[in-house]
C-alpha positions in Angstrom: 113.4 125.6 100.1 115.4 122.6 100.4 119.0 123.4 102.2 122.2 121.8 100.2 123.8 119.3 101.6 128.1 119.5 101.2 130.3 116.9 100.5 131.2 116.5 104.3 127.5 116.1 105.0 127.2 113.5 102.5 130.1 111.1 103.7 128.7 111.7 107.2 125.2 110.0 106.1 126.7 107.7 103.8 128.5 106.5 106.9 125.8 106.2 109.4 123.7 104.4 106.2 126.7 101.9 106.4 126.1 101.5 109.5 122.6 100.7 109.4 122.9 98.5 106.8 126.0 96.4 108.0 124.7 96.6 111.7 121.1 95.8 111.7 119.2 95.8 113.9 120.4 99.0 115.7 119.1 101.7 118.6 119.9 104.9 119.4 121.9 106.8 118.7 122.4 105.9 115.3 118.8 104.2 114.3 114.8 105.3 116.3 111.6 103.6 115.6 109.3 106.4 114.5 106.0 103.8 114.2 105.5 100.7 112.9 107.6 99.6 109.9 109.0 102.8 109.7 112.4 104.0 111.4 115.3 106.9 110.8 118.8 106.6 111.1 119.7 110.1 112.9 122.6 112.1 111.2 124.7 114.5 113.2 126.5 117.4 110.9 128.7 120.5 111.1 127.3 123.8 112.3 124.8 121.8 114.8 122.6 120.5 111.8 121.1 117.3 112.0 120.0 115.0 109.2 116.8 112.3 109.4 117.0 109.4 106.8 113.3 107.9 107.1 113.7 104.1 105.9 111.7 100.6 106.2 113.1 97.3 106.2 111.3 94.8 103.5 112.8 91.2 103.4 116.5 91.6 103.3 116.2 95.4 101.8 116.5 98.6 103.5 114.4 101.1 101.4 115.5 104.8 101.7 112.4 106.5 101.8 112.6 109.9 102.7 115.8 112.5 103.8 115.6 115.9 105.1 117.4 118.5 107.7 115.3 118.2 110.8 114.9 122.0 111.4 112.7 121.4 115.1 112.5 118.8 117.4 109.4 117.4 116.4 109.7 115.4 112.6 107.4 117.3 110.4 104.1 115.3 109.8 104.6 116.2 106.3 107.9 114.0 106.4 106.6 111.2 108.0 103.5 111.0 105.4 105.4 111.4 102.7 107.5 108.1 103.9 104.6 106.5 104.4 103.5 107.3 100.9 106.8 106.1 99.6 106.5 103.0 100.9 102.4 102.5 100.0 103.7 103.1 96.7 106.8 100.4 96.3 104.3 97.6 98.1 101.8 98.6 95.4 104.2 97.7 92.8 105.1 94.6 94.3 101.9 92.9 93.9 
């Protein structure tokens, strides 16, 4: 089950987004390359919970891909497939 994210939470990410998106290009520990074309910008809540925004840069665009409460240390392999599918998906439409 999905955990709720609180207001709080929200303006948190929606800050570090804003960061992203007015800062670009950007390391840790705001932004990580996971592979190639595909990055996170790295969330830090209340009560020790952190927050991965999986994204990709095409032309001038950021596109938001994929967000979830990281839960271990390791990103899920589920999460990083279903950016990837994501993003499969808006090139697709592109053509």
């Amino acid at each position: 089950m999905a955990e709720r994210i609180i207001a709080g939470d929200k303006k948190t990410i929606g800050e570090d987004l804003k960061t992203v998106e007015f800062g670009w290009p950007l390391g840790i520990p705001v932004v990580r390359k996971m592979e190639k074309d595909l990055w996170e910008v790295r969330s830090e809540l209340e009560n020790r919970r952190t927050a991965r925004i999986l994204f990709a840069i095409y032309e001038t665009f950021i596109l938001l891909l994929h967000g979830f409460i990281k839960k271990s240390k390791k990103t899920p392999p589920s999460d990083l497939r279903l950016a990837k599918e994501r993003m499969k998906s808006f090139l697709k439409g592109k053509q």
